[in-house]
Backbone as CSV, one residue per row, in Angstrom:
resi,resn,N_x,N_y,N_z,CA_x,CA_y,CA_z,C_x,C_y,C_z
1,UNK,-4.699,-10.193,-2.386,-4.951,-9.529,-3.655,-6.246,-10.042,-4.262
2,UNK,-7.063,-9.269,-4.808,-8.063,-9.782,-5.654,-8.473,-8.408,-6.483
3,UNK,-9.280,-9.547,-7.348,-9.878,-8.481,-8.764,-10.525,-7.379,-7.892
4,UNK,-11.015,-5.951,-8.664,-11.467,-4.967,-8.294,-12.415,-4.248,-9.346
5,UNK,-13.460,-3.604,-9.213,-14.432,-2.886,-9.764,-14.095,-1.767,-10.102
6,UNK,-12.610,-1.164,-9.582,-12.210,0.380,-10.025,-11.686,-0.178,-11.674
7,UNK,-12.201,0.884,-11.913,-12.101,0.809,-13.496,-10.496,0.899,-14.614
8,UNK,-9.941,1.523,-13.369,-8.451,2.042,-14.006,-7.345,0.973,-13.860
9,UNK,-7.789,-0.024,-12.864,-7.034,-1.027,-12.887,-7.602,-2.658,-12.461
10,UNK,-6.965,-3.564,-12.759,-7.418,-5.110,-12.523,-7.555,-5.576,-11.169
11,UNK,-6.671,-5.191,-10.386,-6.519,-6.018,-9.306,-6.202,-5.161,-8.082
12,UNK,-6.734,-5.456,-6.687,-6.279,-4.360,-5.038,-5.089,-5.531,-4.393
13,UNK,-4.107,-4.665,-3.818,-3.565,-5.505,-3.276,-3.261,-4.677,-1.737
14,UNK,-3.668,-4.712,-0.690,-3.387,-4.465,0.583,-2.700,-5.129,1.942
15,UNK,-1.405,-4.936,1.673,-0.628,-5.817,2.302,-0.294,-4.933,3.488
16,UNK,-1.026,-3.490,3.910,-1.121,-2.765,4.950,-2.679,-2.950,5.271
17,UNK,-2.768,-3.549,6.481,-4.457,-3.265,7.145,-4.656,-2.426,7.810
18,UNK,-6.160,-2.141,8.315,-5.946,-1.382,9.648,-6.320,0.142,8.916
19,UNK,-6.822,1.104,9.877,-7.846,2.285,9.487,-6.925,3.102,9.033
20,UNK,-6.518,3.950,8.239,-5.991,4.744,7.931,-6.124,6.025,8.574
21,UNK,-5.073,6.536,9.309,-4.955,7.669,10.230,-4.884,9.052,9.036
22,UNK,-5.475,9.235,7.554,-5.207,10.281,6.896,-6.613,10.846,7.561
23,UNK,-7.929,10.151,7.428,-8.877,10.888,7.735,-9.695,11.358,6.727
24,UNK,-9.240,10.733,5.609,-10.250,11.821,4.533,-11.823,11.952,4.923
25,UNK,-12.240,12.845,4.848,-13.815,12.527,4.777,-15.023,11.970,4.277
26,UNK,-14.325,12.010,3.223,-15.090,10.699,2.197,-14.223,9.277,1.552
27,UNK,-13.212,8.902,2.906,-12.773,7.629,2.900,-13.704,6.647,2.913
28,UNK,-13.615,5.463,1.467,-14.869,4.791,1.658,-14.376,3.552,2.660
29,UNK,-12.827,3.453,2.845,-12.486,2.425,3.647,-13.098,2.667,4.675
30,UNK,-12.625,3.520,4.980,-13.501,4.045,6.677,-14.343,3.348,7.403
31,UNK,-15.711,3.560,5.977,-17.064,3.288,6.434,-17.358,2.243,5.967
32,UNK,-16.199,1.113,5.022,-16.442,-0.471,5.412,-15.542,-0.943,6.686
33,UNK,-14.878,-0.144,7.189,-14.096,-0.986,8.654,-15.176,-0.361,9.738
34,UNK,-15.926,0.505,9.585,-16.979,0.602,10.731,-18.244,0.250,10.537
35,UNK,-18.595,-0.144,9.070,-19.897,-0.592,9.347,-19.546,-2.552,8.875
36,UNK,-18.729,-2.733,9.136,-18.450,-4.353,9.217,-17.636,-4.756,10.697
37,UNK,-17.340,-3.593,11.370,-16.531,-3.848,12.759,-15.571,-4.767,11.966
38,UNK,-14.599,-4.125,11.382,-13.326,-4.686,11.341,-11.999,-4.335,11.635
39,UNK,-11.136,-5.077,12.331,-10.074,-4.916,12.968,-9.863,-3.458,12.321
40,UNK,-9.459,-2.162,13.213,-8.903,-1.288,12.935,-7.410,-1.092,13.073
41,UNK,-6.867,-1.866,13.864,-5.345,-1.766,14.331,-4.346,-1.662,13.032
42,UNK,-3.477,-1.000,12.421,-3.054,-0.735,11.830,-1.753,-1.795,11.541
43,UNK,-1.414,-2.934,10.595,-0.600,-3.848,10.531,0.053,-3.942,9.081
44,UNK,0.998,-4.625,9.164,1.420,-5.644,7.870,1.138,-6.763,7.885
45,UNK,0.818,-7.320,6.803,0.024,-8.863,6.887,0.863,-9.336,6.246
46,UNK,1.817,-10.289,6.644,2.883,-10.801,6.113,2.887,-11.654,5.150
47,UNK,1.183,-12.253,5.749,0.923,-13.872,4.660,0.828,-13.045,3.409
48,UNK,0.155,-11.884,3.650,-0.641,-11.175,2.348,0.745,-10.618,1.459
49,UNK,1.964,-10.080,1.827,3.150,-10.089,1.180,3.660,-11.404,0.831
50,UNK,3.713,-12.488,1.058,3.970,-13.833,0.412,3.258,-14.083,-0.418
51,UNK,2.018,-13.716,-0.062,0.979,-14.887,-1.653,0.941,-13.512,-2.769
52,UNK,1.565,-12.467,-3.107,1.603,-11.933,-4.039,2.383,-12.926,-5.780
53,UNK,3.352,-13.458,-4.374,4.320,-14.297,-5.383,3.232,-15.565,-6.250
54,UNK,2.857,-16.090,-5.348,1.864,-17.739,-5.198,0.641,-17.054,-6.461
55,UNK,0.377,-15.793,-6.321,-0.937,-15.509,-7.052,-0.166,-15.068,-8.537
56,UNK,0.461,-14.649,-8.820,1.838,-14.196,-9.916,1.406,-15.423,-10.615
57,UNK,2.509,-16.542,-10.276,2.750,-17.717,-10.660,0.598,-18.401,-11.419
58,UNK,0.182,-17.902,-10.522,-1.387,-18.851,-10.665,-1.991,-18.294,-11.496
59,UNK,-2.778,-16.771,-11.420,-3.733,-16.031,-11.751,-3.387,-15.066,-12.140
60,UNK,-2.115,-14.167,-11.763,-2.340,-13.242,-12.796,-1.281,-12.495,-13.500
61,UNK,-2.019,-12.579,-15.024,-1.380,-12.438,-15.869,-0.189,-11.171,-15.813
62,UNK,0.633,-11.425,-17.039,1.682,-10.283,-17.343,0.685,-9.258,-18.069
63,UNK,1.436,-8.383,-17.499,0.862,-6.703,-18.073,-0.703,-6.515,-17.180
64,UNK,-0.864,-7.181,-16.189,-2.252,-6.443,-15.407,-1.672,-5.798,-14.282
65,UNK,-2.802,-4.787,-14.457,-2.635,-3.705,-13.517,-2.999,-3.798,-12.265
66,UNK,-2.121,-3.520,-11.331,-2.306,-4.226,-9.450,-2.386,-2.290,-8.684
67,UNK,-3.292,-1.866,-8.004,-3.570,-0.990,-7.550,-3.042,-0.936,-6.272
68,UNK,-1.607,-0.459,-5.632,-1.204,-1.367,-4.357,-2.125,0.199,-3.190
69,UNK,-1.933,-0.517,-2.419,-2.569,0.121,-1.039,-3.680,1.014,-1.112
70,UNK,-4.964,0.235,-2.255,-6.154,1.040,-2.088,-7.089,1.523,-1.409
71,UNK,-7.085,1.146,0.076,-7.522,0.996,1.152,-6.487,2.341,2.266
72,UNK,-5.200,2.661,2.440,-4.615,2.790,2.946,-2.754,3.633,2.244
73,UNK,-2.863,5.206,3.238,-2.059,5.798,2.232,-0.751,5.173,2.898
74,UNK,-0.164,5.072,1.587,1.503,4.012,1.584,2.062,5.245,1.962
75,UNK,2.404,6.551,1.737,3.741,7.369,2.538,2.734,8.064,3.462
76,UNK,2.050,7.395,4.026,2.186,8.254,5.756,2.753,7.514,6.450
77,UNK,3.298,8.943,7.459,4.224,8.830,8.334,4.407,7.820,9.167
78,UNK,2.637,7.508,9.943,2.595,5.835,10.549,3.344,4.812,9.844
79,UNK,2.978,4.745,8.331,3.967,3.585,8.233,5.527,3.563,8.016
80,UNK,5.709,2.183,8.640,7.469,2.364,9.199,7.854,2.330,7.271
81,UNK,9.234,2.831,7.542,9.936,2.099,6.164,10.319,1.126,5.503
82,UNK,10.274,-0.043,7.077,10.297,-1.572,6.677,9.194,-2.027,5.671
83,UNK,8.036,-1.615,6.026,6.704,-2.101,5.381,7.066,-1.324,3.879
84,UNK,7.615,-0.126,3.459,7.535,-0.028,2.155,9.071,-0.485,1.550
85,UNK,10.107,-0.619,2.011,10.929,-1.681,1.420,10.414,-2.813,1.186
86,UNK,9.849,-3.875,2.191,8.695,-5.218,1.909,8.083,-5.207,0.279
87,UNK,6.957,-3.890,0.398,6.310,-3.951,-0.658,7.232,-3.673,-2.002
88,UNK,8.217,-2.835,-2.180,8.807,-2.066,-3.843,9.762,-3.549,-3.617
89,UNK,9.989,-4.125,-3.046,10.742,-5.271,-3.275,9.864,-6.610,-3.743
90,UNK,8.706,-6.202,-3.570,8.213,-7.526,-4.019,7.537,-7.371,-6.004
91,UNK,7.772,-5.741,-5.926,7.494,-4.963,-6.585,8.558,-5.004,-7.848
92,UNK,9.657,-4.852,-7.531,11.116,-5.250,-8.591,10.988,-6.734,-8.856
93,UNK,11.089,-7.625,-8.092,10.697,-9.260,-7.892,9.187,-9.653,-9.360
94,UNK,8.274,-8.679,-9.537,7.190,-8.948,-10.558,7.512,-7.831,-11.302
95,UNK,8.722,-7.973,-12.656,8.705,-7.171,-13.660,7.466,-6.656,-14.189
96,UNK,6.781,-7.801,-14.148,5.885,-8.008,-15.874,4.450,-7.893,-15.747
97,UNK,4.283,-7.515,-13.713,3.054,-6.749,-13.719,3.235,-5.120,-13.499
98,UNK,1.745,-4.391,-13.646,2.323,-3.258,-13.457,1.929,-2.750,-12.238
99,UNK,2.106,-2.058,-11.581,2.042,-1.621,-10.011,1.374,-0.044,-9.639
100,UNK,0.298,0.207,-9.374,-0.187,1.848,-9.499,0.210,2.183,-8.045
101,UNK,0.544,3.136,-7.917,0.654,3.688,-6.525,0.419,4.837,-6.292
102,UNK,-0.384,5.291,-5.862,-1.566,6.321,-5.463,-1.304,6.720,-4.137
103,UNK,-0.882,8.825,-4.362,-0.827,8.476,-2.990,-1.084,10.829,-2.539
104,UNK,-1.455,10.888,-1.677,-2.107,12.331,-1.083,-0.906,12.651,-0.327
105,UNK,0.314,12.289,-0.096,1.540,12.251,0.911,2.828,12.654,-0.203
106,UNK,2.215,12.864,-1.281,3.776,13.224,-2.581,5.453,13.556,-1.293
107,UNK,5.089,14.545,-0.796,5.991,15.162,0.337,6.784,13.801,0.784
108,UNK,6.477,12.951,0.905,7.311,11.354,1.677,7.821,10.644,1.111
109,UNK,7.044,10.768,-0.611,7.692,10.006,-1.383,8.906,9.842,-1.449
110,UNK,10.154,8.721,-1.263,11.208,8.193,-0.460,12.352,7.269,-1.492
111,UNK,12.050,7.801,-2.603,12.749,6.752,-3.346,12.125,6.301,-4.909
112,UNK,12.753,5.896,-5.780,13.048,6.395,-6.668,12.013,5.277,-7.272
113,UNK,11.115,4.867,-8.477,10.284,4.199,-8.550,10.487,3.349,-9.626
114,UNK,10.506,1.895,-9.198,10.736,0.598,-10.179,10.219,1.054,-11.585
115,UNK,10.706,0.481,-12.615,10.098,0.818,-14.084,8.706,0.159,-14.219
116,UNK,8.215,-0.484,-13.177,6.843,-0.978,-13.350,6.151,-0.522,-12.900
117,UNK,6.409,1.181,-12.114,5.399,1.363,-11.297,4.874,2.503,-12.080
118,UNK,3.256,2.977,-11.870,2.642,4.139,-12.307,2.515,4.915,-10.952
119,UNK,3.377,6.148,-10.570,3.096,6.496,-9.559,1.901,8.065,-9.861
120,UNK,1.238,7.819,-8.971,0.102,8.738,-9.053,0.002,9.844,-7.853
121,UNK,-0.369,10.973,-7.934,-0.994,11.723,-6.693,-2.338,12.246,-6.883
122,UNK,-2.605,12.285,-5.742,-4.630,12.372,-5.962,-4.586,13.962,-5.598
123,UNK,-5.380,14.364,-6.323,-5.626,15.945,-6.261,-7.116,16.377,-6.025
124,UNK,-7.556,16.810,-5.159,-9.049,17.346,-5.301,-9.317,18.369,-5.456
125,UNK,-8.674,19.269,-4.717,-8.585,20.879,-4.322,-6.815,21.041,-5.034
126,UNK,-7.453,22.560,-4.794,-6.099,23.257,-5.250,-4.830,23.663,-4.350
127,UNK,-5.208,23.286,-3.176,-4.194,23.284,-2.143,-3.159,22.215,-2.177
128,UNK,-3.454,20.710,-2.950,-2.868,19.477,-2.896,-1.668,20.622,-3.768
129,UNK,-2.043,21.765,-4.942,-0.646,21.411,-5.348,0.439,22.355,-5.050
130,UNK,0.401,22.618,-3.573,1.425,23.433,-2.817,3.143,22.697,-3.872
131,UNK,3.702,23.810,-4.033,4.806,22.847,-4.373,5.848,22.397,-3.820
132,UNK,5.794,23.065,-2.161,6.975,22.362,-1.204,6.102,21.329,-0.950
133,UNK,4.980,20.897,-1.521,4.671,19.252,-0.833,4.527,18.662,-2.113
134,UNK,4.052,18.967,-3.443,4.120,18.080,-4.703,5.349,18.171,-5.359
135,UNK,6.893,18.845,-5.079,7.517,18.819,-5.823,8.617,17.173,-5.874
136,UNK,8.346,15.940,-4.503,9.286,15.298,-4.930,8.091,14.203,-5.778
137,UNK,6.799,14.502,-5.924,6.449,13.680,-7.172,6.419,13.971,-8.395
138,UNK,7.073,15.349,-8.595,7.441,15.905,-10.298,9.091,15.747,-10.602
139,UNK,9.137,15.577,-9.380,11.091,15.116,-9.352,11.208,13.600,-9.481
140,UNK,10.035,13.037,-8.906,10.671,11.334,-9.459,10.683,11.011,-10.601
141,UNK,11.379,9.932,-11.321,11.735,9.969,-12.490,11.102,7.808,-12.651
142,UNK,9.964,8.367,-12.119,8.964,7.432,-12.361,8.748,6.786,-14.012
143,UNK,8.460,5.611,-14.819,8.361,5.542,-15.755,6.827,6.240,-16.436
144,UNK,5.882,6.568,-15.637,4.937,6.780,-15.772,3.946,7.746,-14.536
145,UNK,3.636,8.946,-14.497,3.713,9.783,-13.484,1.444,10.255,-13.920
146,UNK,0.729,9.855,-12.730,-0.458,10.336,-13.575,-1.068,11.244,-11.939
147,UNK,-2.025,12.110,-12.589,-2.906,12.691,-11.575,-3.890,12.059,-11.347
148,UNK,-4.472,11.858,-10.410,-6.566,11.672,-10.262,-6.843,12.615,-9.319
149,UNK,-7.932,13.242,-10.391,-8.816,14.153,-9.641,-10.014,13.833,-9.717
150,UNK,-9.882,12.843,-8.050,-10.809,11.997,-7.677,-10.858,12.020,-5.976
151,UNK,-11.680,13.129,-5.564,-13.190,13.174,-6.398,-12.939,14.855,-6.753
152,UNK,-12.986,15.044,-7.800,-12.278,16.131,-8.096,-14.060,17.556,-7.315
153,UNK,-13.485,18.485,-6.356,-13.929,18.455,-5.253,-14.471,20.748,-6.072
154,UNK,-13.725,21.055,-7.034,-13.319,22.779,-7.370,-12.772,22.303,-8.562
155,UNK,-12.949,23.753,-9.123,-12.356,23.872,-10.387,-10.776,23.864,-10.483
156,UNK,-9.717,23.157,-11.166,-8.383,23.434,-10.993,-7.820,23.616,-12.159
157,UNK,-6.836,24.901,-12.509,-6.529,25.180,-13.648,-5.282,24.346,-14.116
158,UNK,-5.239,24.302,-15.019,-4.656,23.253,-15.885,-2.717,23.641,-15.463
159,UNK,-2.636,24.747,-15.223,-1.146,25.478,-15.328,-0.419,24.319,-14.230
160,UNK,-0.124,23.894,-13.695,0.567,23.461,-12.362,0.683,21.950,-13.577
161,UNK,-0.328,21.191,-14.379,0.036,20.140,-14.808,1.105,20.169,-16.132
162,UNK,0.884,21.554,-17.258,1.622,22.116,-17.792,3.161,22.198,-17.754
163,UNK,3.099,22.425,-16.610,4.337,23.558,-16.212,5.681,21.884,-15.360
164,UNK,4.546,21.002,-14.827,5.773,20.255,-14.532,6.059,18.959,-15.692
165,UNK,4.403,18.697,-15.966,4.462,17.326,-16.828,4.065,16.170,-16.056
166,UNK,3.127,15.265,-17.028,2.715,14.427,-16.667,2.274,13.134,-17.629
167,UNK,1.140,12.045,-17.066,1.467,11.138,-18.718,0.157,10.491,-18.734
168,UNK,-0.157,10.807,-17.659,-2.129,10.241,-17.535,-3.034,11.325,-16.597
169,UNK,-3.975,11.430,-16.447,-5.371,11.898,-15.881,-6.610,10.877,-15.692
170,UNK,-6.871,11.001,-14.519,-8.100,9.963,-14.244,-9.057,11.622,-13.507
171,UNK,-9.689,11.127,-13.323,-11.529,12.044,-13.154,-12.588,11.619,-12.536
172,UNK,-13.088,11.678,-11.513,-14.287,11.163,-10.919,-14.726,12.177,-9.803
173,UNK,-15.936,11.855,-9.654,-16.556,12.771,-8.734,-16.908,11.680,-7.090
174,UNK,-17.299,12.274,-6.371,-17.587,12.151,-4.854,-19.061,11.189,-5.118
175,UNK,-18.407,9.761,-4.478,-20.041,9.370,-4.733,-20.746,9.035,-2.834
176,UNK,-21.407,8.490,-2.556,-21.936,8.486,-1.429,-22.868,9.519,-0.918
177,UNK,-22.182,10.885,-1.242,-22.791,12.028,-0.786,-23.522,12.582,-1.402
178,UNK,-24.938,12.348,-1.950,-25.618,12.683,-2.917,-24.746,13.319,-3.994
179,UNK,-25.488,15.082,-4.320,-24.980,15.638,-5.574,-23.832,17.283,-5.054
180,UNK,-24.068,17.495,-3.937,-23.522,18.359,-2.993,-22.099,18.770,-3.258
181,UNK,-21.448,17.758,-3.421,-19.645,17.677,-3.880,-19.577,17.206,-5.322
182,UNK,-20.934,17.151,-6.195,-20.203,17.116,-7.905,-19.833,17.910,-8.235
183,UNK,-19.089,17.572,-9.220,-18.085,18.497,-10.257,-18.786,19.074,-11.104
184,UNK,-18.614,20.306,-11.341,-19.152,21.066,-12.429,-18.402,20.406,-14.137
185,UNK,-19.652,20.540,-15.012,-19.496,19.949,-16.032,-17.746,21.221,-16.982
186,UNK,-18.296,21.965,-16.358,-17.293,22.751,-17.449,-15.681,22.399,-16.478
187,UNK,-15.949,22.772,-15.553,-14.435,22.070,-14.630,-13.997,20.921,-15.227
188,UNK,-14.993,19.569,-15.717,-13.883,18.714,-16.248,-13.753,19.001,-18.072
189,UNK,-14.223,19.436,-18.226,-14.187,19.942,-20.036,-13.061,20.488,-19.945
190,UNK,-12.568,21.352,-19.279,-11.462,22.426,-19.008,-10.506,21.477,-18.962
191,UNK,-10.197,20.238,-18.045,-9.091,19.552,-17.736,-8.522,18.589,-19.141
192,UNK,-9.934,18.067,-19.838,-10.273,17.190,-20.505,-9.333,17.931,-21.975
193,UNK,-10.286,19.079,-22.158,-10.005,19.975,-23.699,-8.122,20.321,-23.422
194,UNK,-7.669,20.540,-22.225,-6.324,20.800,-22.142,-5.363,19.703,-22.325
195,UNK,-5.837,18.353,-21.405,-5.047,17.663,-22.208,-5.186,16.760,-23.187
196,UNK,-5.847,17.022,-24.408,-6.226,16.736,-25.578,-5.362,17.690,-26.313
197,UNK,-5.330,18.935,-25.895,-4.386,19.874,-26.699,-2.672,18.902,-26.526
198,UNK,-2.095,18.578,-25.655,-0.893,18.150,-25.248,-0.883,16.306,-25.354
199,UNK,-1.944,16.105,-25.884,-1.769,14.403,-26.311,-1.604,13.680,-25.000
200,UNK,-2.105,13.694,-23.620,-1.947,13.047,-22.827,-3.239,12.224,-22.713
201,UNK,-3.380,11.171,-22.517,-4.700,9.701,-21.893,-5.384,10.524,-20.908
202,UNK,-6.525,10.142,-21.309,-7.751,10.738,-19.785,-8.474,9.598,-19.789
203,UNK,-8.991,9.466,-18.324,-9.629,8.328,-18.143,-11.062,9.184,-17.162
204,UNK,-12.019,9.240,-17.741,-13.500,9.479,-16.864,-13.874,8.601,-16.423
205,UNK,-14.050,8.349,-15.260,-15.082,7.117,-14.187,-15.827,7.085,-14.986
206,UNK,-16.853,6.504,-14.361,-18.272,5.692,-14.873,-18.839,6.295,-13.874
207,UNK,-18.417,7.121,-13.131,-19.023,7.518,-12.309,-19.593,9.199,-12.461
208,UNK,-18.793,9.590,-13.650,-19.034,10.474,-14.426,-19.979,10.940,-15.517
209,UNK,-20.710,9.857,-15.679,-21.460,9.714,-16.711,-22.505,10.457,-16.879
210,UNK,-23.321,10.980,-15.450,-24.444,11.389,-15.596,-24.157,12.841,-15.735
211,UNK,-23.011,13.458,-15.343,-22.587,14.952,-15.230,-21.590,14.789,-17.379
212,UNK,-21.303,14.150,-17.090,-20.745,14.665,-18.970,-20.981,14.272,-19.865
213,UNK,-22.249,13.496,-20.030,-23.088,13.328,-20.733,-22.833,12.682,-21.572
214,UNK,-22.243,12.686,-22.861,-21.694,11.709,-23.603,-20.706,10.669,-23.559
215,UNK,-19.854,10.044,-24.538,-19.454,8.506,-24.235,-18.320,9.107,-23.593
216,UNK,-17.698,8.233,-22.290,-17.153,8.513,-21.172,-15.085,8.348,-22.325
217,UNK,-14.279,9.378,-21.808,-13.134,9.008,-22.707,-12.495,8.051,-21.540
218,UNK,-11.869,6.640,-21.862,-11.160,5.854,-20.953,-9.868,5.434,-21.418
219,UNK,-9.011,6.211,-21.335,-7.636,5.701,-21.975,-6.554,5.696,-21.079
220,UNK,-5.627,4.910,-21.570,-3.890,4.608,-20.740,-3.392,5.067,-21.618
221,UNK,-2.317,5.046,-20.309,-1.018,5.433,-21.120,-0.209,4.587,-21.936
């Protein structure tokens, strides 16, 4: 586990290694396990599930936010179910941090989510929100349920977030690839102005800044 530069939360914790068989195309893991030649083999690091406890106790505080498997999607199919019992158990075990879990696989989601966890699904396109594959993350009864549309890729209308409910929004665009895959300014105004109407937290990257021009909104839930 260590601190992290993503803005939405304190700390990465990757207690799954190894390349991720989703493939995204603008996986930035990707292109630090190939341009550092690092082990690609796909594992659980067992030490790295023990010192969650050891780092608890040392460094970090109650109420910070731990981003689990930022590197690597937690419900694909590769990984066994042992490895995510391991993790939501170490997960119930730390009340008093909070746990984000981010994930493009809603469809696998497997179980019902600790009161510490923020479970998230990443949306880019409008295909993510088929609803025989997003409906068991509007069915979990998560304490805290958010979208990121990151790197939000097309315009997506607000109705699908409406219609099931939700309790946060995060926002960022595609970086690496020049300007080719930014977001149109009115696409996030649209997301932004809607849920402002319904009182829900939006959080804009910093990576957003140069496309919406004024002071970036960064809020939790």
């Amino acid at each position: 586990m260590q601190k992290t530069k993503i803005e939405w939360t304190d700390y990465v914790w990757n207690p799954i290694k190894g390349l991720c068989p989703n493939g995204c195309f603008y996986c930035y893991a990707r292109k630090i396990y190939e341009r550092f030649g690092w082990n690609t083999e796909i594992r659980f690091e067992l030490h790295d599930f023990k010192a969650i406890d050891r780092l608890h106790r040392k460094n970090i505080p109650d109420g910070s936010k731990v981003f689990v498997c930022s590197t690597f999607e937690l419900f694909h199919p590769e990984v066994p179910k042992s490895w995510r019992r391991d993790i939501f158990n170490t997960i119930k075990i730390n009340p008093k941090i909070i746990f984000q879990v981010l994930t493009k696989f809603p469809q696998n989601i497997d179980r019902k989510m600790p009161d510490n966890v923020w479970l998230g699904v990443t949306v880019d396109q409008n295909k993510a929100f088929k609803f025989d594959k997003i409906h068991p993350f509007w069915n979990n009864k998560a304490k805290i349920k958010f979208v990121s549309f990151e790197p939000l890729l097309e315009r997506i209308p607000f109705t699908w977030l409406t219609k099931y409910g939700f309790d946060w929004i995060i926002l960022g665009r595609l970086t690496g690839f020049g300007k080719k895959h930014d977001p149109k300014r009115e696409w996030i105004k649209e997301l932004v102005d809607r849920a402002k109407q319904i009182n829900k937290p939006i959080f804009l990257k910093d990576n957003l800044q140069e496309i919406w021009g004024g002071p970036l909104i960064q809020e939790f839930p």
